[in-house]
mmCIF file of the N, C-alpha and C atoms, coordinates in Angstrom:
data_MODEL
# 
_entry.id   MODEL 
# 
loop_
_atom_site.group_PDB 
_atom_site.id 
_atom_site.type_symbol 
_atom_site.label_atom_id 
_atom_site.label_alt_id 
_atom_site.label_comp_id 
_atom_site.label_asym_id 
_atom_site.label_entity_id 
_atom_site.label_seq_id 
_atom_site.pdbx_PDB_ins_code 
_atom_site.Cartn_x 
_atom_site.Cartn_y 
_atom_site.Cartn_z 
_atom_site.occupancy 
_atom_site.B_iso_or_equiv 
_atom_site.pdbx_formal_charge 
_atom_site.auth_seq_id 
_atom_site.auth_comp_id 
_atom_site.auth_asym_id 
_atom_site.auth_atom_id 
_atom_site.pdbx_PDB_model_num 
ATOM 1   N N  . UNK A 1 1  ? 88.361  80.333  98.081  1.00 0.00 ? 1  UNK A N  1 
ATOM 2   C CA . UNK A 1 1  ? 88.547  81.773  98.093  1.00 0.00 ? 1  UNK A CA 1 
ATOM 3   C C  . UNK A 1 1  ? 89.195  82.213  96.791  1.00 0.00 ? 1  UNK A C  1 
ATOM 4   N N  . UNK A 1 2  ? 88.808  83.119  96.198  1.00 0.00 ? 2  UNK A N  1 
ATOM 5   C CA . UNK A 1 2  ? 89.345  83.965  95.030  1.00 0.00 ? 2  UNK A CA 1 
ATOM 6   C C  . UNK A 1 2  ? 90.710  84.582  95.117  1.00 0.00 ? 2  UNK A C  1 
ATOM 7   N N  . UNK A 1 3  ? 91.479  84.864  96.392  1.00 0.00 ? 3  UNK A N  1 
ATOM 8   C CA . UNK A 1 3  ? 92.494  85.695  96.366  1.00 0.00 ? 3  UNK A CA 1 
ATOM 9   C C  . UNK A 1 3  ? 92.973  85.057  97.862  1.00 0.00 ? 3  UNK A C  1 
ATOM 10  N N  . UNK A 1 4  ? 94.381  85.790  98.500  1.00 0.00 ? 4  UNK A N  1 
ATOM 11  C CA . UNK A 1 4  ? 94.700  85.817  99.447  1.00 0.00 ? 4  UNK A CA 1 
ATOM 12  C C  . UNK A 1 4  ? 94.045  86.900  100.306 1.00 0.00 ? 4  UNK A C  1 
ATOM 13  N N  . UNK A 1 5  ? 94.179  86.256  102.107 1.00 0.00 ? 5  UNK A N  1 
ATOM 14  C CA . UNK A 1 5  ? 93.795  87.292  102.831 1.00 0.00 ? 5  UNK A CA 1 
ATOM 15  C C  . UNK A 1 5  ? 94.656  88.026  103.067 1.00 0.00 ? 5  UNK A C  1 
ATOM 16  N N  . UNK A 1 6  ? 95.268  89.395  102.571 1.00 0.00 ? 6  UNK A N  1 
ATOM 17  C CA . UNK A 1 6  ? 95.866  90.312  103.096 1.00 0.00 ? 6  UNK A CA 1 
ATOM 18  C C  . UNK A 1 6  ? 95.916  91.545  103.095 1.00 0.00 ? 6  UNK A C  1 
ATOM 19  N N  . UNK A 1 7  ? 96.121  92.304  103.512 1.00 0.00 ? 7  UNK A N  1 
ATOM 20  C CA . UNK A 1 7  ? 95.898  93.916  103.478 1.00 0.00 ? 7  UNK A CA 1 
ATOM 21  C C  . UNK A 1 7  ? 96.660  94.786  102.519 1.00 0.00 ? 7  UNK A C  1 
ATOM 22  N N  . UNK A 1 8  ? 95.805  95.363  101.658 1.00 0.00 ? 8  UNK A N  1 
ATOM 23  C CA . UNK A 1 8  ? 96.458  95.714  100.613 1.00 0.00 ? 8  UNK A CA 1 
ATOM 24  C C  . UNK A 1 8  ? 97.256  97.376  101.052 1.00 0.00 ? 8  UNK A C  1 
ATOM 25  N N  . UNK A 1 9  ? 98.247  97.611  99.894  1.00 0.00 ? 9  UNK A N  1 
ATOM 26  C CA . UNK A 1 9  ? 98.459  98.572  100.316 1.00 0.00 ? 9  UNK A CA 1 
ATOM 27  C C  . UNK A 1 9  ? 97.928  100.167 100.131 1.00 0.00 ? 9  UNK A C  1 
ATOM 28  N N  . UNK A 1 10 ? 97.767  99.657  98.388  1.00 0.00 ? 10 UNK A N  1 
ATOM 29  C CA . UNK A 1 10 ? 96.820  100.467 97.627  1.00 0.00 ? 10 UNK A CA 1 
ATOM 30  C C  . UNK A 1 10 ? 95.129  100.187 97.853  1.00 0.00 ? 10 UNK A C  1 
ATOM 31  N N  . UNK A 1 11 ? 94.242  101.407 97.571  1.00 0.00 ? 11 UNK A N  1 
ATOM 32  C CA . UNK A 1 11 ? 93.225  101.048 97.348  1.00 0.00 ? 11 UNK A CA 1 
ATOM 33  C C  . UNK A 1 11 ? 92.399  100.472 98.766  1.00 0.00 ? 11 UNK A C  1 
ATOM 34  N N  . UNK A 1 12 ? 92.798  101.390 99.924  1.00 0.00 ? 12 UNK A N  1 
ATOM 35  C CA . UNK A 1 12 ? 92.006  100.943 101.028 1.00 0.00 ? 12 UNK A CA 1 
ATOM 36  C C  . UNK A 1 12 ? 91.542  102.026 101.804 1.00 0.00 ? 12 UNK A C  1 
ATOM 37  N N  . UNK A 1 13 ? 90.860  102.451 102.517 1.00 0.00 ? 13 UNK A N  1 
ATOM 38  C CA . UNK A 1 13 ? 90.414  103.278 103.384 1.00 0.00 ? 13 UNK A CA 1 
ATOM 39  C C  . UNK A 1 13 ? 91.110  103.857 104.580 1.00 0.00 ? 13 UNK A C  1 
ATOM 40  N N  . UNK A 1 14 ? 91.057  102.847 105.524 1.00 0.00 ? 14 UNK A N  1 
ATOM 41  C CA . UNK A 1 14 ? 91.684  102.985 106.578 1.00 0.00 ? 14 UNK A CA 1 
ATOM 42  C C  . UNK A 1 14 ? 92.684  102.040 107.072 1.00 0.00 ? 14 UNK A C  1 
ATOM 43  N N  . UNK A 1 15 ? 92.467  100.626 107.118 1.00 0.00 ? 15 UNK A N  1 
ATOM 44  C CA . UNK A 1 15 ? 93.591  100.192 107.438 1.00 0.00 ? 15 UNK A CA 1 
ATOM 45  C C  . UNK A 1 15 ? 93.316  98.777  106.866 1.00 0.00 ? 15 UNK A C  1 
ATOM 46  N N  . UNK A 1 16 ? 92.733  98.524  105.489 1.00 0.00 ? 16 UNK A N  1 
ATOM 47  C CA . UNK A 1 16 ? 92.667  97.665  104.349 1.00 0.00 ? 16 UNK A CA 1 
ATOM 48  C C  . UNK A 1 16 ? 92.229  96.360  104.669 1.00 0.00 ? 16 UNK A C  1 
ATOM 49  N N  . UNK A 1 17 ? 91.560  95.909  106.209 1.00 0.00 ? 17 UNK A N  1 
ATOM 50  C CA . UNK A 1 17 ? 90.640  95.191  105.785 1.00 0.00 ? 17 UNK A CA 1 
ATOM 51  C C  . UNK A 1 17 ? 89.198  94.551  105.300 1.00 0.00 ? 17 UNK A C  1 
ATOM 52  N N  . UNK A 1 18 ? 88.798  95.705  105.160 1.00 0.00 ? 18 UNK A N  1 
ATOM 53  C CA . UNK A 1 18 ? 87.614  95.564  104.224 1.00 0.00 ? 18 UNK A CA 1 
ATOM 54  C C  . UNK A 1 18 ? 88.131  94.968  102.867 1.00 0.00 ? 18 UNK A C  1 
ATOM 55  N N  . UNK A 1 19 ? 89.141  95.755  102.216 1.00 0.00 ? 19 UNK A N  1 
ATOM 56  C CA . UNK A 1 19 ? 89.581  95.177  100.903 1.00 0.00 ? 19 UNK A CA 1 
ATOM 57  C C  . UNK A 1 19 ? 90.259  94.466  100.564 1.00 0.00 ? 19 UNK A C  1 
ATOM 58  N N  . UNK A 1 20 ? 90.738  93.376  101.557 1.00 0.00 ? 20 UNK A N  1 
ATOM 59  C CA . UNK A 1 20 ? 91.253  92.095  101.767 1.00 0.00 ? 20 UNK A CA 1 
ATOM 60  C C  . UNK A 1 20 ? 89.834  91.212  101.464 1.00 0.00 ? 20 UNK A C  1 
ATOM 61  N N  . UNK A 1 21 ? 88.946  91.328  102.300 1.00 0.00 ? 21 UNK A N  1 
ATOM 62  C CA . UNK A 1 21 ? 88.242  90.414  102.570 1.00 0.00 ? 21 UNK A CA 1 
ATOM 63  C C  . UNK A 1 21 ? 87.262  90.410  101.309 1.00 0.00 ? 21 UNK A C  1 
ATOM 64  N N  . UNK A 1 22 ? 86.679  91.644  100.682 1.00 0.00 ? 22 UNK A N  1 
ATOM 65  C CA . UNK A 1 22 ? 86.593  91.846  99.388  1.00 0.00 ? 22 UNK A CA 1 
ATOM 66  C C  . UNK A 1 22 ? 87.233  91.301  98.449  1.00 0.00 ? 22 UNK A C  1 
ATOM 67  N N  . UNK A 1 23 ? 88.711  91.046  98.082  1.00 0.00 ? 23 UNK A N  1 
ATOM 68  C CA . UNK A 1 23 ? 89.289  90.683  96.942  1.00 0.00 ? 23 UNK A CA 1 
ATOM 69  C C  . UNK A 1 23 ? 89.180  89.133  97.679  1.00 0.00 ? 23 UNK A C  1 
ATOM 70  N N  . UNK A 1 24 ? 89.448  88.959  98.931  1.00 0.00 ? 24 UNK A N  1 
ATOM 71  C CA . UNK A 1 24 ? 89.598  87.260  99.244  1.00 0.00 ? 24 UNK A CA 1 
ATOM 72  C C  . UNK A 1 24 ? 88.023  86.606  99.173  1.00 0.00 ? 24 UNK A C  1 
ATOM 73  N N  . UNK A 1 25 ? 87.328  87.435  98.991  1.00 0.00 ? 25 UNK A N  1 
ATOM 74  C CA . UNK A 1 25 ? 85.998  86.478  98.516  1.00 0.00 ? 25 UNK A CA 1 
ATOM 75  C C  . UNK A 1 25 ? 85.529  86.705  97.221  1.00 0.00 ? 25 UNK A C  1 
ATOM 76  N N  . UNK A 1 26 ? 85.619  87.673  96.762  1.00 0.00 ? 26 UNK A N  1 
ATOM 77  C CA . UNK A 1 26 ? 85.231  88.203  95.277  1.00 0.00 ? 26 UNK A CA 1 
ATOM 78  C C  . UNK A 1 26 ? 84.524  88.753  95.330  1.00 0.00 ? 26 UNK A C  1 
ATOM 79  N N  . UNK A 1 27 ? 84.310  89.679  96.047  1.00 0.00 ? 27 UNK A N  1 
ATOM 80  C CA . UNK A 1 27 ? 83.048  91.145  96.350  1.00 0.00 ? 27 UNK A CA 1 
ATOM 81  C C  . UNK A 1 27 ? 82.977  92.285  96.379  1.00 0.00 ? 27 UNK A C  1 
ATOM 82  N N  . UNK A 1 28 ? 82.592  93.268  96.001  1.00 0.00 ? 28 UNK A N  1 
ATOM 83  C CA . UNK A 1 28 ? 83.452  94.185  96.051  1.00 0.00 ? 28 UNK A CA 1 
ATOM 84  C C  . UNK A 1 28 ? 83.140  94.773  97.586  1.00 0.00 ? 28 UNK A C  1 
ATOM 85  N N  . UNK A 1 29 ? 84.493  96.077  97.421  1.00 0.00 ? 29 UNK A N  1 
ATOM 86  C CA . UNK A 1 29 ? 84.578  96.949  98.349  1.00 0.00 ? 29 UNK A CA 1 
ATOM 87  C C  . UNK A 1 29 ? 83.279  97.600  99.465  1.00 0.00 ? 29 UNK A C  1 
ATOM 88  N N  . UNK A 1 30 ? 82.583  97.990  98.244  1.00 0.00 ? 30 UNK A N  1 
ATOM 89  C CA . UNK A 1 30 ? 81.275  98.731  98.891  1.00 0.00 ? 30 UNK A CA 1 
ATOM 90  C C  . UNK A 1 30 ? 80.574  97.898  99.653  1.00 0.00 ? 30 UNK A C  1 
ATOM 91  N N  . UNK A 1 31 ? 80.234  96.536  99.459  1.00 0.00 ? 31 UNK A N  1 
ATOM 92  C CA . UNK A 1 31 ? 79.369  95.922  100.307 1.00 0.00 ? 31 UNK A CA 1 
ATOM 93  C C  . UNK A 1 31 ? 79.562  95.265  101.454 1.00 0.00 ? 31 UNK A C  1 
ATOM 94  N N  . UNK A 1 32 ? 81.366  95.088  101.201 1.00 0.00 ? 32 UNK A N  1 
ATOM 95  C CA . UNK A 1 32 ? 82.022  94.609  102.383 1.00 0.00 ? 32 UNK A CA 1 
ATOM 96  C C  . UNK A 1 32 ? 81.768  95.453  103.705 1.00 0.00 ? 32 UNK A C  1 
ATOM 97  N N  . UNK A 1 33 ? 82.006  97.056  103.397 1.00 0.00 ? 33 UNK A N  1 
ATOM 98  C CA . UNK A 1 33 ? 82.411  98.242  103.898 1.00 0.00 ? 33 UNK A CA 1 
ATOM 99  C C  . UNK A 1 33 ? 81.008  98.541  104.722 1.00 0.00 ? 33 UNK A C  1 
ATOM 100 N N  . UNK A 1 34 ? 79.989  98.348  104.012 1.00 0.00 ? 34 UNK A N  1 
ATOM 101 C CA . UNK A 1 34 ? 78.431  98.594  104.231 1.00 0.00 ? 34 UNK A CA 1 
ATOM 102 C C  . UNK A 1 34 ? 78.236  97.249  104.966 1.00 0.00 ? 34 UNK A C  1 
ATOM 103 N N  . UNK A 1 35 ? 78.614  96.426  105.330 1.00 0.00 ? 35 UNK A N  1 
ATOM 104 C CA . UNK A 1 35 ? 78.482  94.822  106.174 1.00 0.00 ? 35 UNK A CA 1 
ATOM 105 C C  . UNK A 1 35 ? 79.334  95.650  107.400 1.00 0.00 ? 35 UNK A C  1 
ATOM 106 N N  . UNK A 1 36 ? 80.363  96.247  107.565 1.00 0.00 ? 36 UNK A N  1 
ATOM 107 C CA . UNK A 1 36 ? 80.845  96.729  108.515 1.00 0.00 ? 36 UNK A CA 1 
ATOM 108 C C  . UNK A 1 36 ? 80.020  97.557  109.583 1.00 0.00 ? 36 UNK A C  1 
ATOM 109 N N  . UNK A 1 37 ? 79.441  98.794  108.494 1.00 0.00 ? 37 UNK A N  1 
ATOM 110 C CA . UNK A 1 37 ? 79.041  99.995  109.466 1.00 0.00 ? 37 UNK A CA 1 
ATOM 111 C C  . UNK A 1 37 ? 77.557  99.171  109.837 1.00 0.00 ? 37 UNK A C  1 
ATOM 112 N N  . UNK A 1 38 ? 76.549  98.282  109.103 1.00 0.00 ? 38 UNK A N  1 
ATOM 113 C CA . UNK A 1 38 ? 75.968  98.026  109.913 1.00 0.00 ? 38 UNK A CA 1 
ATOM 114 C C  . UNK A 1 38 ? 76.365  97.306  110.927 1.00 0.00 ? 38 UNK A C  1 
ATOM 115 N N  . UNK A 1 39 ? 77.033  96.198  111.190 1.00 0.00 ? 39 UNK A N  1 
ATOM 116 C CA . UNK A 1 39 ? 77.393  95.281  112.151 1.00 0.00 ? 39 UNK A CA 1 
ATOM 117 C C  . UNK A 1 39 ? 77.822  96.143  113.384 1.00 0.00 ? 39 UNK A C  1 
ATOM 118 N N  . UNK A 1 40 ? 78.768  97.716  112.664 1.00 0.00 ? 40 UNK A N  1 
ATOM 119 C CA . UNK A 1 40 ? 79.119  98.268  113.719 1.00 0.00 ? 40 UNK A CA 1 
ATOM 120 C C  . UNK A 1 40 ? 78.228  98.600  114.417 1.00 0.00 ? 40 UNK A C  1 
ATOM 121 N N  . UNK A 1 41 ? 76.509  99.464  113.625 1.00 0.00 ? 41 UNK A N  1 
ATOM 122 C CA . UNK A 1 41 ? 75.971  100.082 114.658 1.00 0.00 ? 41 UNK A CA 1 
ATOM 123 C C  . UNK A 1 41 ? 74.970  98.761  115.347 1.00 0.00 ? 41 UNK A C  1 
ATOM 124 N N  . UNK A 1 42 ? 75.363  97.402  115.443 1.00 0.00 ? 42 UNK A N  1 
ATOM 125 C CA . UNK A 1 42 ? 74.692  96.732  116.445 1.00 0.00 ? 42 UNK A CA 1 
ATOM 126 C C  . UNK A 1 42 ? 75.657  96.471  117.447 1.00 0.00 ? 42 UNK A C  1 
ATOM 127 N N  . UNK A 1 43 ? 77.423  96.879  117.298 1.00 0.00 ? 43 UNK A N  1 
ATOM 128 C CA . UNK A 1 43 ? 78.274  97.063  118.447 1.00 0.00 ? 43 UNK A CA 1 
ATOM 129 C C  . UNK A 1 43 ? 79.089  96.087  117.597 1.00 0.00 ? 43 UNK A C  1 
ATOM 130 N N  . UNK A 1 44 ? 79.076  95.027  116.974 1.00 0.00 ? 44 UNK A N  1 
ATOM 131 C CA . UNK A 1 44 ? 80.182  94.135  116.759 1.00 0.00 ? 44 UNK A CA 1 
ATOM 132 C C  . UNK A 1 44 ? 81.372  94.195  115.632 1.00 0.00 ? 44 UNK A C  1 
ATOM 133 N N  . UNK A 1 45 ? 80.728  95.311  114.897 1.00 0.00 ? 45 UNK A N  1 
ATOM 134 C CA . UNK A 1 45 ? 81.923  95.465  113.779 1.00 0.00 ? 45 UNK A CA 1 
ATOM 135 C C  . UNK A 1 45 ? 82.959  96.113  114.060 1.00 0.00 ? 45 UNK A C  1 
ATOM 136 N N  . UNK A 1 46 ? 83.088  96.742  114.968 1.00 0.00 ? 46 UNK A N  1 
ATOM 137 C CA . UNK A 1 46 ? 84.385  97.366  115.011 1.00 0.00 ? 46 UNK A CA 1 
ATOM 138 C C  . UNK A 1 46 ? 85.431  96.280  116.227 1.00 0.00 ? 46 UNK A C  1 
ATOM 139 N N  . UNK A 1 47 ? 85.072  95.915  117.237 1.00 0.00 ? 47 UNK A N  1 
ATOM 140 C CA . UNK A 1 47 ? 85.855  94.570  117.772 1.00 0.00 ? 47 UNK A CA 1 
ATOM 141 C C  . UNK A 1 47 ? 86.209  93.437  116.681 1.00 0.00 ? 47 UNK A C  1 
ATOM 142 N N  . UNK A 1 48 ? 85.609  93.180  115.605 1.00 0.00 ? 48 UNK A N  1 
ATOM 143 C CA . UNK A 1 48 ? 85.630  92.430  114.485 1.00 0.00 ? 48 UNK A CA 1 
ATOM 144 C C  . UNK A 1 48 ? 87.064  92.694  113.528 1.00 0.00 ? 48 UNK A C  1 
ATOM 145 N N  . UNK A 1 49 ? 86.413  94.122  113.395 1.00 0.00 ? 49 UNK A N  1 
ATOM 146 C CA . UNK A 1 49 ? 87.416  94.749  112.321 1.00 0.00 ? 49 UNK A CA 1 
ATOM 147 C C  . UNK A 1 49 ? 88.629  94.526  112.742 1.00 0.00 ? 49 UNK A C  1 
ATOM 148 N N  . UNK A 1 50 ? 88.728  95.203  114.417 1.00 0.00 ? 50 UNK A N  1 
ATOM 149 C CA . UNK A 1 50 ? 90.061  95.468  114.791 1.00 0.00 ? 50 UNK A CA 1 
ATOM 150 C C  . UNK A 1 50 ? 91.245  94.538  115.069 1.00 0.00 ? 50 UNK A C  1 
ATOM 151 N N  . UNK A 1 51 ? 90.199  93.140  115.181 1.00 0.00 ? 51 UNK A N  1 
ATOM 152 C CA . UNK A 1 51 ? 91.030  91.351  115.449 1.00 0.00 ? 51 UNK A CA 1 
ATOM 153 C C  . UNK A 1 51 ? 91.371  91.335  114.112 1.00 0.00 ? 51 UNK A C  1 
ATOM 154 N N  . UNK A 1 52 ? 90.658  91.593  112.873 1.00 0.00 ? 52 UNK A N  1 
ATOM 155 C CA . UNK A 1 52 ? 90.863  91.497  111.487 1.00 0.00 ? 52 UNK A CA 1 
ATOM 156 C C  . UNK A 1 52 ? 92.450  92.380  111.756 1.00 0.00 ? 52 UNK A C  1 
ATOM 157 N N  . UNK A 1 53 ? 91.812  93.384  112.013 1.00 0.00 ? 53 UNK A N  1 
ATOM 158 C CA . UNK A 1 53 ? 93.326  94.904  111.511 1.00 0.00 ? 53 UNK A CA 1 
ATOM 159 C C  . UNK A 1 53 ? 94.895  94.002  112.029 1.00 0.00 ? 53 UNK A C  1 
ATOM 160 N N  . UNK A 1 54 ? 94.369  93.057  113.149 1.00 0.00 ? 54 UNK A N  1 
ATOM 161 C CA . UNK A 1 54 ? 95.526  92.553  114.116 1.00 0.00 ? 54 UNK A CA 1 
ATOM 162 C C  . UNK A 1 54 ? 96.017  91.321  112.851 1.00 0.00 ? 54 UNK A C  1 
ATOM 163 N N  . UNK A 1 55 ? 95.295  90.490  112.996 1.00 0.00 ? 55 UNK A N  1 
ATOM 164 C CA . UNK A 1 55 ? 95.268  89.107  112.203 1.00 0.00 ? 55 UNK A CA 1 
ATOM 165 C C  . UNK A 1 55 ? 95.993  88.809  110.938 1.00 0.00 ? 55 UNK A C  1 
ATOM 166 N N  . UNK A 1 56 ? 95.238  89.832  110.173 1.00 0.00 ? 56 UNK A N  1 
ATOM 167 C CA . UNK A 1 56 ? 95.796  89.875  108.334 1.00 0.00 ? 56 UNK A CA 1 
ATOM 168 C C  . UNK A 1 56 ? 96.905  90.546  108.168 1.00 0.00 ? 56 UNK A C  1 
ATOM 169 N N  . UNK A 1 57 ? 97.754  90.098  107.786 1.00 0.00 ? 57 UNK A N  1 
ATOM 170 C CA . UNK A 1 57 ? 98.891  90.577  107.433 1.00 0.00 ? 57 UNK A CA 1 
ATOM 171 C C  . UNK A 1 57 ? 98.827  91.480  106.243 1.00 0.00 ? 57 UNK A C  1 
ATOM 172 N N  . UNK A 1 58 ? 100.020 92.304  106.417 1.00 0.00 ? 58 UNK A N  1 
ATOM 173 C CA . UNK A 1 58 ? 100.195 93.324  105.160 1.00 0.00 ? 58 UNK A CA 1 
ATOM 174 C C  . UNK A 1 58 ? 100.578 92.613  103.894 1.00 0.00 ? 58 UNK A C  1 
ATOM 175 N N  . UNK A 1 59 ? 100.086 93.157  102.696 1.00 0.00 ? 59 UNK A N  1 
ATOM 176 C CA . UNK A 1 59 ? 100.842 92.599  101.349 1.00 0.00 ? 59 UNK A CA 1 
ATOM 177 C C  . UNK A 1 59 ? 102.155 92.939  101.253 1.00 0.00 ? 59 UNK A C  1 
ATOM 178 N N  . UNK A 1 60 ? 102.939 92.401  100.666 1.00 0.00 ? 60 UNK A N  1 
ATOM 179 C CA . UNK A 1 60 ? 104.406 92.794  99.907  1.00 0.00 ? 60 UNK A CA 1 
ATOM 180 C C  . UNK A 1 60 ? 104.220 93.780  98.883  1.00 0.00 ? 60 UNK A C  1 
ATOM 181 N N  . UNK A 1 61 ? 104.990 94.763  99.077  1.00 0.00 ? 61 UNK A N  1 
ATOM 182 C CA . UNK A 1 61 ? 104.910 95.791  98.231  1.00 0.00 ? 61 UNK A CA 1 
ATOM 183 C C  . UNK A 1 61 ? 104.420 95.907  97.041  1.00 0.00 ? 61 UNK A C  1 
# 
């Protein structure tokens, strides 16, 4: 992995893990974000996201 998994503080949408998982693989934002809303509209991205939102810890300031 390119980076740590954690939720940034800057530079996130809603509740920064899309752009965790982006900087922890080396991808950007947009395609992470666009892997979401489709997955969501087959039902699984948002149960996904939200174990993510639970899981990843926040960055240090």
């Amino acid at each position: 992995m390119a980076g740590t998994l954690t939720r940034p503080r800057n530079g996130k949408v809603l509740a920064g893990v899309c752009a965790a998982l982006a900087a922890g693989f080396g991808l950007p934002k947009w395609l992470v974000r666009l892997g979401f809303i489709i997955f969501g509209l087959v039902g699984v991205g948002e149960l996904v996201y939200i174990i993510l939102w639970i899981i990843l810890p926040k960055a240090n300031a």
